[in-house]
Structures are given as C-alpha cells and as structure tokens.
N, C-alpha and C positions, 0 to 999 in steps of 0.2 A: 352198472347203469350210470347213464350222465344225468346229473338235475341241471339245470337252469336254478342259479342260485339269487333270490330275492334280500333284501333288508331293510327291516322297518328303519325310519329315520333315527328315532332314537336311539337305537344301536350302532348306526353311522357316527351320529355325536359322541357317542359313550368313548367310540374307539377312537376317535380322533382326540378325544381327551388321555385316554391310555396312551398313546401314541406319542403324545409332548411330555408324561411321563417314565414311560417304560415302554421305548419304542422297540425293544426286543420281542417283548413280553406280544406287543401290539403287531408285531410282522409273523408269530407264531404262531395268532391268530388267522391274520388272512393267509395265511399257506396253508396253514388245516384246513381253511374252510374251501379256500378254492383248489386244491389236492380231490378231496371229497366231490366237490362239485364235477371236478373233469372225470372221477373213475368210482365215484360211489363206496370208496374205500375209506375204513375212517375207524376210531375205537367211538363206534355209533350203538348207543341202545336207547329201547323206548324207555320212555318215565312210566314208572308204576301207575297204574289207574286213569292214564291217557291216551288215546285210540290212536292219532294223529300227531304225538310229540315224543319228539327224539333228543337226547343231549350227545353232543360228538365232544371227546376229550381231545384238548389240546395243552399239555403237560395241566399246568396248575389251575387250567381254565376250561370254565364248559358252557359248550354254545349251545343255544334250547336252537331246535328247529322245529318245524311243523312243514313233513313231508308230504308231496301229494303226487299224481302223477306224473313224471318229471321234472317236478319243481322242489325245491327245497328256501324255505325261508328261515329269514335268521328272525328271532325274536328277541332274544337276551342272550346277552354274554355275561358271565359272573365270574370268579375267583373260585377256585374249588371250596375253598372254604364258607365262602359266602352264599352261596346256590345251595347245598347242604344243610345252612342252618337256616334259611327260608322255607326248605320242604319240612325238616324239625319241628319249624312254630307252624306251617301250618295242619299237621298232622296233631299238634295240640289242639288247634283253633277248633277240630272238626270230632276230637274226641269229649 
C-alpha cells in the first residue's frame, strides 16, 4: 500500500539538526521513511496500547507514525535507545 507521507515540523527541525551532525545516520532516515511511503514495506509495528501508532525501524533509530488511510505521519524520531527508555519511565509513571 502507498501512504502519502506527512511531518510534524518538529521532526523537520530535529532532522535537519541530525543532519549537520550525523548526516549518514540522517539520510538513513529519509530513505526508510520514504521506501515505506512508496510500497508500505518497512520493519513497521504498532506500539503496545496504541490504536493508531506505529514505530518503523531504521537501524538505530525509530520513527513513531500515526497511520490512517493512506496517509502516514511522522511524529517523532528517536535513537533506539532513547525511544525505549521514554516508554520505561512512562510505564512507571502509570504504575
């Protein structure tokens, strides 16, 4: 399936900031995402306990989206490691 792929601005920003840092890291990014976008092919799964949001892995990094019909938005991008320990505390927060 093709999305039509959306991004919040703050993930524009984020990336253009990875990008003057780790423009590898940063181009590894948009070819995942727009790969994805053209054939809906991806290592894509929902987040636990979210109806509407999908994280797509791209080696060390994972992009939140929130899919709908056709469309695919990017929300966040994070670090594998840093996305992980986000969901961590907030699985504390709610325990």
């Amino acid at each position: 399936m093709k999305y039509d792929v959306l991004w919040f601005q703050d993930v524009v920003d984020q990336l253009f900031d990875l990008a003057a840092r780790q423009p590898r890291q940063a181009s590894t990014i948009l070819l995942t995402v727009r790969s994805f976008g053209r054939d809906g092919h991806g290592d894509v799964k929902r987040l636990e306990g979210r109806k509407d949001e999908w994280r797509l892995r791209a080696g060390d990094w994972r992009i939140h989206l929130i899919l709908n019909a056709g469309s695919a938005c990017v929300t966040k991008v994070d670090n594998r490691r840093d996305s992980y320990q986000a969901v961590r505390l907030r699985d504390v927060a709610t325990a």
